[in-house]
mmCIF file as Biopython writes it, N, C-alpha, C and O atoms, coordinates in Angstrom:
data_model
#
loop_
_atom_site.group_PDB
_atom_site.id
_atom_site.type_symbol
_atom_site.label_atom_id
_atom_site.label_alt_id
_atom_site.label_comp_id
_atom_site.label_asym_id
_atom_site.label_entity_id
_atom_site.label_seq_id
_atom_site.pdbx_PDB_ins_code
_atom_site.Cartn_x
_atom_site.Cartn_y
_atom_site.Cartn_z
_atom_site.occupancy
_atom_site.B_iso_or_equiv
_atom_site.auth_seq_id
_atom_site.auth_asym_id
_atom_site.pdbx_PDB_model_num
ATOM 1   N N  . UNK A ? 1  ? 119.175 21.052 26.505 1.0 0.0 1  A 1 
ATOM 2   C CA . UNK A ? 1  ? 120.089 21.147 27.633 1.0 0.0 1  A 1 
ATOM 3   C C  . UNK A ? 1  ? 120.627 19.768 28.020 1.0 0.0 1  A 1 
ATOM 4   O O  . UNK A ? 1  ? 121.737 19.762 28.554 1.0 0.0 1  A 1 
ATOM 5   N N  . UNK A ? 2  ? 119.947 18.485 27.813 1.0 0.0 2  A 1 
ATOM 6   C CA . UNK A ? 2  ? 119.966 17.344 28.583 1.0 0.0 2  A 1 
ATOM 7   C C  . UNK A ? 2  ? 121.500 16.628 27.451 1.0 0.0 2  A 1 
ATOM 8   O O  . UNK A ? 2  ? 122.381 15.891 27.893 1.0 0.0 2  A 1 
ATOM 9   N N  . UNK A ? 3  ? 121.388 17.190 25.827 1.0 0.0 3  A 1 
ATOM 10  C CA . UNK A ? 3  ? 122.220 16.693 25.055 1.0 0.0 3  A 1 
ATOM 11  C C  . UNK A ? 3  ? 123.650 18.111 25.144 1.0 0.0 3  A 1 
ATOM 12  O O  . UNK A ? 3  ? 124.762 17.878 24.669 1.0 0.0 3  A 1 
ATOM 13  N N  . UNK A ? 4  ? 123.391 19.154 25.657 1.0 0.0 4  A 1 
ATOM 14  C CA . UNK A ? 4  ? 124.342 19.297 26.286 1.0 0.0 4  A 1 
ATOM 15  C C  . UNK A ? 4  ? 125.372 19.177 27.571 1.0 0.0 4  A 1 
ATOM 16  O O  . UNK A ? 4  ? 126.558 19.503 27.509 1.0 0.0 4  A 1 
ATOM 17  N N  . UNK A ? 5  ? 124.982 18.864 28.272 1.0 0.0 5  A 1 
ATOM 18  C CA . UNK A ? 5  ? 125.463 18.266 29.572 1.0 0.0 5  A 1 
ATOM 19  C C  . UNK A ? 5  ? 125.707 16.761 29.546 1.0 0.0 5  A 1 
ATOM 20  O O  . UNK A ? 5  ? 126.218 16.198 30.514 1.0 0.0 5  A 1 
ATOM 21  N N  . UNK A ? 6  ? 125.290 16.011 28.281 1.0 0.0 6  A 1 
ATOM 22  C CA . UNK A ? 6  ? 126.030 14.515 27.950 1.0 0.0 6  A 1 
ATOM 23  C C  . UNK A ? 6  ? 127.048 14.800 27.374 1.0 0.0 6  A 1 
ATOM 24  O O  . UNK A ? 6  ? 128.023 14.281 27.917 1.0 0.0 6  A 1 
ATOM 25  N N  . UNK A ? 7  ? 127.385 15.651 26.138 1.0 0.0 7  A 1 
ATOM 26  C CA . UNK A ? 7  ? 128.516 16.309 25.857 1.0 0.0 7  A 1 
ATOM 27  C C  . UNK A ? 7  ? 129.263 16.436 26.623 1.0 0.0 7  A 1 
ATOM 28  O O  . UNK A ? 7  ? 130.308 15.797 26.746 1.0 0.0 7  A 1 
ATOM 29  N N  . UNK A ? 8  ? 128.763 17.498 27.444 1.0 0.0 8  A 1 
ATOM 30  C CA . UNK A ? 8  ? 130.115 18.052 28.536 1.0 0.0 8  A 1 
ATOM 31  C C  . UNK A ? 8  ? 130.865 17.004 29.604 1.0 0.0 8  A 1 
ATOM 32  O O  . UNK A ? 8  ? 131.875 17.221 30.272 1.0 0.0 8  A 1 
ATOM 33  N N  . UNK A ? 9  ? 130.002 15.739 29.544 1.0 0.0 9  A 1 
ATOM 34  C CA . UNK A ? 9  ? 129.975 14.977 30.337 1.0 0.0 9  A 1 
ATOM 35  C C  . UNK A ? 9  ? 130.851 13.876 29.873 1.0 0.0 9  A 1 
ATOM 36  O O  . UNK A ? 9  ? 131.456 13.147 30.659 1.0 0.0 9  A 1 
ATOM 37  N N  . UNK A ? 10 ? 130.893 13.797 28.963 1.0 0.0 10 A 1 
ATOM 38  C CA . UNK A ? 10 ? 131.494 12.783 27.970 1.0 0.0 10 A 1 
ATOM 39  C C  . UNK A ? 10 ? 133.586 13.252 28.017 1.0 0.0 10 A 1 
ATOM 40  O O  . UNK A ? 10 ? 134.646 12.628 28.073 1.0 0.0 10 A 1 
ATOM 41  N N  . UNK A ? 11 ? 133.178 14.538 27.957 1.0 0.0 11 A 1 
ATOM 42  C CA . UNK A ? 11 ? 134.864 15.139 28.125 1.0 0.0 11 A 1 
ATOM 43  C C  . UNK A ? 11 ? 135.058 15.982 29.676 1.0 0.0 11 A 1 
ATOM 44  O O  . UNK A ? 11 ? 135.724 16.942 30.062 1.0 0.0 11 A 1 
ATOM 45  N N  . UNK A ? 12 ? 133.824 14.786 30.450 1.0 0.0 12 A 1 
ATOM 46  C CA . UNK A ? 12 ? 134.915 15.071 32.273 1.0 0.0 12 A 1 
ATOM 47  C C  . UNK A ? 12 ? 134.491 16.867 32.613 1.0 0.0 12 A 1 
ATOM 48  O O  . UNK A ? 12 ? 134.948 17.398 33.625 1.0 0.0 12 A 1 
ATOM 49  N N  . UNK A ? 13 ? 133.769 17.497 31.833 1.0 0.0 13 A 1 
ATOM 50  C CA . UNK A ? 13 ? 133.640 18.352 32.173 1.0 0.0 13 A 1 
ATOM 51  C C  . UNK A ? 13 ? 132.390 19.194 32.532 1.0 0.0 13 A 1 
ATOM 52  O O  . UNK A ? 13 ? 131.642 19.043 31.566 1.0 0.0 13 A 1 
ATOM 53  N N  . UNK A ? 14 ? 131.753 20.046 33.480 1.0 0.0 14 A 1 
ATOM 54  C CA . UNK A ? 14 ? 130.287 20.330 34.061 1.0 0.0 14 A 1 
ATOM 55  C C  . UNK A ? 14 ? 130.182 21.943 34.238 1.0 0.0 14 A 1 
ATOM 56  O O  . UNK A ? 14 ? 131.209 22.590 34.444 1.0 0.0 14 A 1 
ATOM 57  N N  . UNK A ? 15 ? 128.847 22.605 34.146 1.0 0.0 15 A 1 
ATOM 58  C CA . UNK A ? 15 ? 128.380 23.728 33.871 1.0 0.0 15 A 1 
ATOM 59  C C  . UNK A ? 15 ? 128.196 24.163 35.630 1.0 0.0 15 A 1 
ATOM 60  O O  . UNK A ? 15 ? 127.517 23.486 36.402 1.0 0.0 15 A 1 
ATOM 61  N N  . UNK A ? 16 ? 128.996 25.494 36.054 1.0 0.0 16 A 1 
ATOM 62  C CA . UNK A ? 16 ? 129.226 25.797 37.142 1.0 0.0 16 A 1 
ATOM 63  C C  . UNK A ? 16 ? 127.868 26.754 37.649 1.0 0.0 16 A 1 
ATOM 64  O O  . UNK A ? 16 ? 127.373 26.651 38.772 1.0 0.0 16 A 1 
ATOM 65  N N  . UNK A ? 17 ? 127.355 27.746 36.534 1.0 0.0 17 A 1 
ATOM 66  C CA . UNK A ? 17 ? 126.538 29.065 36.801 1.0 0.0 17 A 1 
ATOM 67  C C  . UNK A ? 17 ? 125.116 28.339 36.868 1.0 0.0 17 A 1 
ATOM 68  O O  . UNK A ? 17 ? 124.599 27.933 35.827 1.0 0.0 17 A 1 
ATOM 69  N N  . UNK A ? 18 ? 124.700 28.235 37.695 1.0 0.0 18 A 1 
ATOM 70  C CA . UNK A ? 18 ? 123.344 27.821 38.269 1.0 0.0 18 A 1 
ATOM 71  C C  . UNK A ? 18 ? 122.065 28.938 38.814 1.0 0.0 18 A 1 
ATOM 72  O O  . UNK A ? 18 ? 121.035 28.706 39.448 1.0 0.0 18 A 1 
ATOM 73  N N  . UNK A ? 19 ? 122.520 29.974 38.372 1.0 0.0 19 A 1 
ATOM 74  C CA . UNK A ? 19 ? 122.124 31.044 38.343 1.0 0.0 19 A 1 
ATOM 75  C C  . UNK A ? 19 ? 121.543 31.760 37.539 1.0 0.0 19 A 1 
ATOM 76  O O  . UNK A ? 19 ? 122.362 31.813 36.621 1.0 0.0 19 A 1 
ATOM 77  N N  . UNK A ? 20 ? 120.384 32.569 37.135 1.0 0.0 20 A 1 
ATOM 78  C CA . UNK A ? 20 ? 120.605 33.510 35.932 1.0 0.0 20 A 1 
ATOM 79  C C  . UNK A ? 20 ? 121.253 34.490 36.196 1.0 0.0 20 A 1 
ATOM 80  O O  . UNK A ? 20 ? 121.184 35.167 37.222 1.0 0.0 20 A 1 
ATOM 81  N N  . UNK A ? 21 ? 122.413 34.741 34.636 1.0 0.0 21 A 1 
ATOM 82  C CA . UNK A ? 21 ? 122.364 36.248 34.868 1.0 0.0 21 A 1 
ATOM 83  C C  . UNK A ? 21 ? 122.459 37.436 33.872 1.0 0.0 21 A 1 
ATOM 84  O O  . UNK A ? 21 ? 123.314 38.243 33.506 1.0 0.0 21 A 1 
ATOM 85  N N  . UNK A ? 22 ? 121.212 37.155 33.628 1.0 0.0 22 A 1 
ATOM 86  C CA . UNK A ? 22 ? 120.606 38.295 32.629 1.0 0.0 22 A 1 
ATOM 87  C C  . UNK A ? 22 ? 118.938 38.248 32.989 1.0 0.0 22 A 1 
ATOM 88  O O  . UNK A ? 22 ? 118.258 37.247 32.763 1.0 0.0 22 A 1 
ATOM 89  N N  . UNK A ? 23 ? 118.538 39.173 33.429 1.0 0.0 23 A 1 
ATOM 90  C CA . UNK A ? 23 ? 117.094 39.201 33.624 1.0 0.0 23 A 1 
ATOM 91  C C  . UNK A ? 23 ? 116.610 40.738 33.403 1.0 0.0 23 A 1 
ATOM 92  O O  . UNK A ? 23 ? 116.968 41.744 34.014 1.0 0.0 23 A 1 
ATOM 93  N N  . UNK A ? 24 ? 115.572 40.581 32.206 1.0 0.0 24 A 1 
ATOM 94  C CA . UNK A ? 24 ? 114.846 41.048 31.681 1.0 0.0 24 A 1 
ATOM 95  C C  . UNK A ? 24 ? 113.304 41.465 32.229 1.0 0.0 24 A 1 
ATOM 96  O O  . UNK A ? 24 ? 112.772 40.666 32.999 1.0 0.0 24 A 1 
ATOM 97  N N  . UNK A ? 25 ? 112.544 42.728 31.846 1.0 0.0 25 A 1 
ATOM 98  C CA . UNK A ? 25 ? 111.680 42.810 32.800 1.0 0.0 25 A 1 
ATOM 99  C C  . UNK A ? 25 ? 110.712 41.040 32.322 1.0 0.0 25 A 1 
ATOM 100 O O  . UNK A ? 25 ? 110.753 40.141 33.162 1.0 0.0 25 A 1 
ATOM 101 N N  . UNK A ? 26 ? 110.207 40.882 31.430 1.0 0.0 26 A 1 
ATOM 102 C CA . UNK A ? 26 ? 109.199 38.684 31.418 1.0 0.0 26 A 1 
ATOM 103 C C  . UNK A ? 26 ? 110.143 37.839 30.970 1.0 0.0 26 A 1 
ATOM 104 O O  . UNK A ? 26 ? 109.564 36.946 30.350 1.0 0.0 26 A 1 
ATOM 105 N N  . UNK A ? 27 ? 111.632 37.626 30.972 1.0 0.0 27 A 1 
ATOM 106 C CA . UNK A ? 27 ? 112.152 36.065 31.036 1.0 0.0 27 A 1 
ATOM 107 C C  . UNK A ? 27 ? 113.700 36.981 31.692 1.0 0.0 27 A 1 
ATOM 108 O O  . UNK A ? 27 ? 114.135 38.131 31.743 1.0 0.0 27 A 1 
ATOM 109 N N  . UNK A ? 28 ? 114.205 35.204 32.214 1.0 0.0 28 A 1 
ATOM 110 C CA . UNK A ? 28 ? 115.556 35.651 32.855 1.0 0.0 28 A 1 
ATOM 111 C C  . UNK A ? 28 ? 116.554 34.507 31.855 1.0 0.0 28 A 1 
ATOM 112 O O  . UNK A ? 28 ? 115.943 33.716 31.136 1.0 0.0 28 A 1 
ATOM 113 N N  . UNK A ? 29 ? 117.569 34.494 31.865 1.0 0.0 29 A 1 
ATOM 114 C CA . UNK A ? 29 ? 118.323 33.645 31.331 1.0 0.0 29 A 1 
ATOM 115 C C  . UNK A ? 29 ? 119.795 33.410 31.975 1.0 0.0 29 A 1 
ATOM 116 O O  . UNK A ? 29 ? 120.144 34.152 32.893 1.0 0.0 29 A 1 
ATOM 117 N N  . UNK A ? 30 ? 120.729 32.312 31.472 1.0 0.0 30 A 1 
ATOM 118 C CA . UNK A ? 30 ? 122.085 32.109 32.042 1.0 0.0 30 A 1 
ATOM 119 C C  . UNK A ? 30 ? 122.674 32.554 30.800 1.0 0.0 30 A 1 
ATOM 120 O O  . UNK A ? 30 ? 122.292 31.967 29.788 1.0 0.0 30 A 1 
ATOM 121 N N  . UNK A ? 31 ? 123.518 33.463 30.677 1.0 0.0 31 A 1 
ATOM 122 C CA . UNK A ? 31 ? 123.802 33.536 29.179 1.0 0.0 31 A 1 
ATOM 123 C C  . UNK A ? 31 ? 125.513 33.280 29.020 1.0 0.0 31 A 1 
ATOM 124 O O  . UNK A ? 31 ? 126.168 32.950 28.032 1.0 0.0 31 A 1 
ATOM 125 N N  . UNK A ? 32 ? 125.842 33.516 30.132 1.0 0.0 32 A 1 
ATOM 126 C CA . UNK A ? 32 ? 127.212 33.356 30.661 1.0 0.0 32 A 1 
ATOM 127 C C  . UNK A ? 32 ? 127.373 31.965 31.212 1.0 0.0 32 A 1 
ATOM 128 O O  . UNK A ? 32 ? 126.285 31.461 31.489 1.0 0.0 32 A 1 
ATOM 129 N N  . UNK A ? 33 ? 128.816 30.902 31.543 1.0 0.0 33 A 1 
ATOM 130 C CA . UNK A ? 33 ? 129.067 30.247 31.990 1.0 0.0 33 A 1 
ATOM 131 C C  . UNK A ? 33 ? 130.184 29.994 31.730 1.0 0.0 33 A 1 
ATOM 132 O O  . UNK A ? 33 ? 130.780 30.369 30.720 1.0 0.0 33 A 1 
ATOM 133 N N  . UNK A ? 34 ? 130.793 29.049 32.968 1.0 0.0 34 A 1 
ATOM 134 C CA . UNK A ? 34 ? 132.526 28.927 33.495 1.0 0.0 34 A 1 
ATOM 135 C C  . UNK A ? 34 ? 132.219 27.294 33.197 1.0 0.0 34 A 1 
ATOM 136 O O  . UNK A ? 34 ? 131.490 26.777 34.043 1.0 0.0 34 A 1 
ATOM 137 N N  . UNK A ? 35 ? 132.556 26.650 32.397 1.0 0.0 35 A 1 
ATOM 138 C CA . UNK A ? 35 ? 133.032 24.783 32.844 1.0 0.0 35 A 1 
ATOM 139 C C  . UNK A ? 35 ? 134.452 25.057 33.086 1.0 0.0 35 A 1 
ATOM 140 O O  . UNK A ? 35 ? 135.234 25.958 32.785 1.0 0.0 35 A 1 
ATOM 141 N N  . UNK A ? 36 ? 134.509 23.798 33.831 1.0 0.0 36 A 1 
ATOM 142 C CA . UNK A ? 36 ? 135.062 23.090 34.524 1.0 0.0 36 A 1 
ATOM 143 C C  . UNK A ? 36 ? 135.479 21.800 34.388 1.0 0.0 36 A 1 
ATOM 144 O O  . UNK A ? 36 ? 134.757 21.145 33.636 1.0 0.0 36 A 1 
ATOM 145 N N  . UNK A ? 37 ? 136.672 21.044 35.000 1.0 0.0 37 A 1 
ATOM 146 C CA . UNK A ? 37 ? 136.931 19.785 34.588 1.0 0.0 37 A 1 
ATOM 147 C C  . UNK A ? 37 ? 136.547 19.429 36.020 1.0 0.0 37 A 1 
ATOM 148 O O  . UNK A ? 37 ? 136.948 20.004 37.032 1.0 0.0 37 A 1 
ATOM 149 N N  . UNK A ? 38 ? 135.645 18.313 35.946 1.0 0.0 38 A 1 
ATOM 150 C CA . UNK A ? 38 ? 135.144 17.196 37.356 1.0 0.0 38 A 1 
ATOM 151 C C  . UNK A ? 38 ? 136.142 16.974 38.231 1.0 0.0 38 A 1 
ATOM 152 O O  . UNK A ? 38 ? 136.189 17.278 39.423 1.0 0.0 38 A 1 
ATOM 153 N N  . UNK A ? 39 ? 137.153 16.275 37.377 1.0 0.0 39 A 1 
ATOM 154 C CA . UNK A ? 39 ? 138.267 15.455 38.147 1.0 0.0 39 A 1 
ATOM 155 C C  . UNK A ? 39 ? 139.261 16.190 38.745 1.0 0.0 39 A 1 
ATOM 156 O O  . UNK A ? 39 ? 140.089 15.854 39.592 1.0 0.0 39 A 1 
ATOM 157 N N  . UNK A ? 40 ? 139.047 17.360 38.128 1.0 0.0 40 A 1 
ATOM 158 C CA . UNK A ? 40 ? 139.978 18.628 38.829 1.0 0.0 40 A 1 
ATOM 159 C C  . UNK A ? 40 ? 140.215 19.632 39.959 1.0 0.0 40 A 1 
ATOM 160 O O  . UNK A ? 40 ? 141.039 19.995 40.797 1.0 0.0 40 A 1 
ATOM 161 N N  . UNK A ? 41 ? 138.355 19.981 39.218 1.0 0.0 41 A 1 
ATOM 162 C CA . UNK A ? 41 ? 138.400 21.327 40.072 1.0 0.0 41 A 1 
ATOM 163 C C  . UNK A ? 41 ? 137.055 20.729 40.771 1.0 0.0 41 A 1 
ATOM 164 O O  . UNK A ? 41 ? 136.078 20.710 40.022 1.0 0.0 41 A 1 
ATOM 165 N N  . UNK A ? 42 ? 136.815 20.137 42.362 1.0 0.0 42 A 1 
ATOM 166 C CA . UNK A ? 42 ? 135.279 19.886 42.913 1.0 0.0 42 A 1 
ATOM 167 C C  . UNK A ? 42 ? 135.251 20.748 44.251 1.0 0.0 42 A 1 
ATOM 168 O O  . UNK A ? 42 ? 134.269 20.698 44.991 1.0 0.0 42 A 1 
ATOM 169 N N  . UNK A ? 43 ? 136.054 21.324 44.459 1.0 0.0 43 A 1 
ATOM 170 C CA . UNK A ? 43 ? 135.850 22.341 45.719 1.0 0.0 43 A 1 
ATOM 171 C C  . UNK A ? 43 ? 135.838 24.068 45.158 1.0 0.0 43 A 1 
ATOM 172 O O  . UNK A ? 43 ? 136.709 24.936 45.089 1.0 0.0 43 A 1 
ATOM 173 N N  . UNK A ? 44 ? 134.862 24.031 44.933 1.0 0.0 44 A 1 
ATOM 174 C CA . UNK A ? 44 ? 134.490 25.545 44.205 1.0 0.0 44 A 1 
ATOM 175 C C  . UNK A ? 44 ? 133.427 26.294 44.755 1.0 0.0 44 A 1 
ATOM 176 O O  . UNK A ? 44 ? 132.440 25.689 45.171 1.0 0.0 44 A 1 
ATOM 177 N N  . UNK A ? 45 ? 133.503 27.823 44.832 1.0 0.0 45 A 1 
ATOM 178 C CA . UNK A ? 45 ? 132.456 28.617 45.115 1.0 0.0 45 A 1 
ATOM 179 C C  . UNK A ? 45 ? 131.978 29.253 43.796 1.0 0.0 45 A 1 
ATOM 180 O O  . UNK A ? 45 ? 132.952 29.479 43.078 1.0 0.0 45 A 1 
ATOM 181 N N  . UNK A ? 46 ? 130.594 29.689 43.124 1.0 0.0 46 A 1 
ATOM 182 C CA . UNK A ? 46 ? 130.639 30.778 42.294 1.0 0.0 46 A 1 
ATOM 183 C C  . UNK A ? 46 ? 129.731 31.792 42.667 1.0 0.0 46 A 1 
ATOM 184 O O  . UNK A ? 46 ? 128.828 31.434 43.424 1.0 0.0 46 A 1 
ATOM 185 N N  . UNK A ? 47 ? 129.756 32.897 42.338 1.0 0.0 47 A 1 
ATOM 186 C CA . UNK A ? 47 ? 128.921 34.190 42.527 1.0 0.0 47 A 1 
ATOM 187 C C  . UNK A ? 47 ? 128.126 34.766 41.830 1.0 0.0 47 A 1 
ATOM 188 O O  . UNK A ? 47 ? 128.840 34.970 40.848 1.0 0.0 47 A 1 
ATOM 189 N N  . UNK A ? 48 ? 127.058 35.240 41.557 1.0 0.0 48 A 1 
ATOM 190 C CA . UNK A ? 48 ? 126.973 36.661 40.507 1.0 0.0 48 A 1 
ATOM 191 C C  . UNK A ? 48 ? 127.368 37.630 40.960 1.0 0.0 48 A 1 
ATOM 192 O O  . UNK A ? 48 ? 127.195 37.786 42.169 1.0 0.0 48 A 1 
ATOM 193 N N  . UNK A ? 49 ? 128.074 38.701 40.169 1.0 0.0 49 A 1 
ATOM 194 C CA . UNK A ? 49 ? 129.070 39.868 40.149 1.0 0.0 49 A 1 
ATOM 195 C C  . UNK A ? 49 ? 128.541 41.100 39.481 1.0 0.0 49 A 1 
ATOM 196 O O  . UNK A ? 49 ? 129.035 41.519 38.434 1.0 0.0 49 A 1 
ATOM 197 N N  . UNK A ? 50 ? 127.604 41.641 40.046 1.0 0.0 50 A 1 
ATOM 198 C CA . UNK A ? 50 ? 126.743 42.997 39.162 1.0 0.0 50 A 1 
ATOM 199 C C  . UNK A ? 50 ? 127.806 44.124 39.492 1.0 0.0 50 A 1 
ATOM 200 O O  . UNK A ? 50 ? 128.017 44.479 40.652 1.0 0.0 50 A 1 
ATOM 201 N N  . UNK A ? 51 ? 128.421 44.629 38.469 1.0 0.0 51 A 1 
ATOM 202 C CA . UNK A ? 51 ? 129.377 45.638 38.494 1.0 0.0 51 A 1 
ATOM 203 C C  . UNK A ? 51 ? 128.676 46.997 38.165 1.0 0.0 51 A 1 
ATOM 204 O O  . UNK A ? 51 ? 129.243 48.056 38.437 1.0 0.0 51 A 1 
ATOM 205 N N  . UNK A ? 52 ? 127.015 46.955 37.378 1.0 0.0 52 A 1 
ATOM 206 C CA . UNK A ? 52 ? 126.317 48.079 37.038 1.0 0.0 52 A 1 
ATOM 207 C C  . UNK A ? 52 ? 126.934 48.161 35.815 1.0 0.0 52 A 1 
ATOM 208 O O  . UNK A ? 52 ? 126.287 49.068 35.292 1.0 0.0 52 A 1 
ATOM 209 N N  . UNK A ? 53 ? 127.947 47.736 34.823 1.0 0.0 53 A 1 
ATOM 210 C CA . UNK A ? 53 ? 127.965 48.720 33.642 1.0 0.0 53 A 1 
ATOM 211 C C  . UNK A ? 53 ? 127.086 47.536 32.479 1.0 0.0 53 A 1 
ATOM 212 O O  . UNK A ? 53 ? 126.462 47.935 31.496 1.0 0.0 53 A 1 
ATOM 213 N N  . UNK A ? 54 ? 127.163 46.690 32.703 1.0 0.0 54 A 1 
ATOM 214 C CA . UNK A ? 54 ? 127.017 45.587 31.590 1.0 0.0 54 A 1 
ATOM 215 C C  . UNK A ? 54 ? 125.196 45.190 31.897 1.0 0.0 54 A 1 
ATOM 216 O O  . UNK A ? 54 ? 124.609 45.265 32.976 1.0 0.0 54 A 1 
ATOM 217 N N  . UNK A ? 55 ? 124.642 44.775 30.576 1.0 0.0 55 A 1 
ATOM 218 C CA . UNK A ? 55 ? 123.484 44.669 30.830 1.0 0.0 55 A 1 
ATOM 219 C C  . UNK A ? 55 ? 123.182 42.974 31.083 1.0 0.0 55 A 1 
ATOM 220 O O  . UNK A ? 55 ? 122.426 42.414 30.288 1.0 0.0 55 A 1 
ATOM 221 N N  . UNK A ? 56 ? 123.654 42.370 31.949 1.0 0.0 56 A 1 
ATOM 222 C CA . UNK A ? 56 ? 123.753 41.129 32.488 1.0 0.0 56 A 1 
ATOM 223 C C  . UNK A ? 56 ? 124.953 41.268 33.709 1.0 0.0 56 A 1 
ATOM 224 O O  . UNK A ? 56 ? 125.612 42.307 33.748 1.0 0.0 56 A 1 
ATOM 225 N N  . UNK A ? 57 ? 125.193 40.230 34.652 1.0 0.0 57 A 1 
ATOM 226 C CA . UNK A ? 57 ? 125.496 39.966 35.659 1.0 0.0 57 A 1 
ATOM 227 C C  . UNK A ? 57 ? 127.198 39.125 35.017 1.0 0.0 57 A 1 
ATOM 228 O O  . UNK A ? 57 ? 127.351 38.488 33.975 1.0 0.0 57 A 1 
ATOM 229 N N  . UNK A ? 58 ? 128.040 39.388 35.889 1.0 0.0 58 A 1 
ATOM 230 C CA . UNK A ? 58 ? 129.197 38.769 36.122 1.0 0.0 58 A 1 
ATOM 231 C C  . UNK A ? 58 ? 129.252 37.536 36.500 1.0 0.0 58 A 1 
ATOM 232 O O  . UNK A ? 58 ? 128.225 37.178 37.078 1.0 0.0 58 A 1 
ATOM 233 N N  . UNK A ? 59 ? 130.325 36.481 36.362 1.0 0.0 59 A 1 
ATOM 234 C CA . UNK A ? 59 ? 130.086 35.774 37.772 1.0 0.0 59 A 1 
ATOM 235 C C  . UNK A ? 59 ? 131.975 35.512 38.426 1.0 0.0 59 A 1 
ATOM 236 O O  . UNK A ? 59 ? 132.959 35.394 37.696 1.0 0.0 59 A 1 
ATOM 237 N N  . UNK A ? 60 ? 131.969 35.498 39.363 1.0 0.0 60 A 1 
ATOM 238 C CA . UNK A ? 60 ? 133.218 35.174 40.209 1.0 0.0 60 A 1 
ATOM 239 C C  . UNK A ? 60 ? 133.213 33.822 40.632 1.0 0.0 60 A 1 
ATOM 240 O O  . UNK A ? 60 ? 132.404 33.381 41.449 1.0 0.0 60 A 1 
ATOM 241 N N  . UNK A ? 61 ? 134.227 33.069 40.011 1.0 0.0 61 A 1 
ATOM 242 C CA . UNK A ? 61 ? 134.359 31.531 40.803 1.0 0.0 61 A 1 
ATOM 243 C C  . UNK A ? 61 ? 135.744 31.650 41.781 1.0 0.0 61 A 1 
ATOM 244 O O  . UNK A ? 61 ? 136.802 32.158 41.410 1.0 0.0 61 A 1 
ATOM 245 N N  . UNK A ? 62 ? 135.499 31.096 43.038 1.0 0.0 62 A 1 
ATOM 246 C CA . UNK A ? 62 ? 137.308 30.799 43.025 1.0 0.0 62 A 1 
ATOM 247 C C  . UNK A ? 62 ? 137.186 28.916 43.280 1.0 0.0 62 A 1 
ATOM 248 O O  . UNK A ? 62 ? 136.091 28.354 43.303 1.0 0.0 62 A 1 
ATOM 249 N N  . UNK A ? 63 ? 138.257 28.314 43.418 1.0 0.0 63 A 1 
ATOM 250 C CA . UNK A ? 63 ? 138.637 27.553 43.445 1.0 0.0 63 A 1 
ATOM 251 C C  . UNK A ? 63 ? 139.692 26.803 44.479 1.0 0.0 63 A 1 
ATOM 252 O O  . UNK A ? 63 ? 140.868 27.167 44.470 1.0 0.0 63 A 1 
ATOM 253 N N  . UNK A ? 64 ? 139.158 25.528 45.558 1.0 0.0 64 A 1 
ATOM 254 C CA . UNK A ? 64 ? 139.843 25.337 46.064 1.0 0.0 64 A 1 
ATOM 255 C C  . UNK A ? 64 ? 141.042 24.580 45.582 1.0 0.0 64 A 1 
ATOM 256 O O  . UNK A ? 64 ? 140.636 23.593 44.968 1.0 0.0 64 A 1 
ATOM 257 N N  . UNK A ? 65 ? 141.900 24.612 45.596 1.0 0.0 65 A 1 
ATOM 258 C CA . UNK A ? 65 ? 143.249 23.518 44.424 1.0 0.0 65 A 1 
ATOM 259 C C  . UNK A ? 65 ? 144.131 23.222 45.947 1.0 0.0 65 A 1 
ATOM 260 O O  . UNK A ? 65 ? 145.068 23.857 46.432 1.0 0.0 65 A 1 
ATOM 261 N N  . UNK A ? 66 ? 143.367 21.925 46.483 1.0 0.0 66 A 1 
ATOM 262 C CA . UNK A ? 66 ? 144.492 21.144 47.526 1.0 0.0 66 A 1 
ATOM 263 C C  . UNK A ? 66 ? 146.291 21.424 47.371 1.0 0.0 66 A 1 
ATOM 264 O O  . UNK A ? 66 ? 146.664 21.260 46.209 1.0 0.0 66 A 1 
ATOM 265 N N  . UNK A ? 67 ? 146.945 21.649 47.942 1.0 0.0 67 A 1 
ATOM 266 C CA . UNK A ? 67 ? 148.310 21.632 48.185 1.0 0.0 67 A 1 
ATOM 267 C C  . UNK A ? 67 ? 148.718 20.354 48.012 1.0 0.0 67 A 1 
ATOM 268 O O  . UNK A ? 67 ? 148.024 19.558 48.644 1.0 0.0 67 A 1 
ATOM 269 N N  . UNK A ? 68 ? 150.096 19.597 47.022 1.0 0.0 68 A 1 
ATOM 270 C CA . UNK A ? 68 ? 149.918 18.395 47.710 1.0 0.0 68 A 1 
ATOM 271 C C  . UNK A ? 68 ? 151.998 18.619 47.572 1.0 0.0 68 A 1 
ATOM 272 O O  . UNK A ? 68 ? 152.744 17.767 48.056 1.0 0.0 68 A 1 
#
């Protein structure tokens, strides 16, 4: 994980889902994820999004994007 997030880091960009969402009855996992560019996008919400059909969790980001 630590040599992926130097990667991502290297091209300005960071892992949003801090969450699991896939959980199993003995391990959970993130199996899903949204990056992002740093310099871009830093006013963000994200969610998990259980819709019931899928056997893992959704996730919903929105994004604040200043007016200028």
């Amino acid at each position: 994980m630590r040599q992926l997030n130097a990667t991502l880091n290297s091209y300005n960009m960071f892992i949003t889902v801090t969450f699991p969402n896939r959980i199993e009855k003995e391990s959970i996992y993130a199996i899903d994820n949204i990056l992002i560019g740093r310099s871009k996008f830093d006013n963000y919400k994200i969610f998990p999004l259980n819709n019931g059909l899928l056997d893992h969790d959704a996730q919903l980001i929105t994004i604040n994007i200043p007016l200028t």
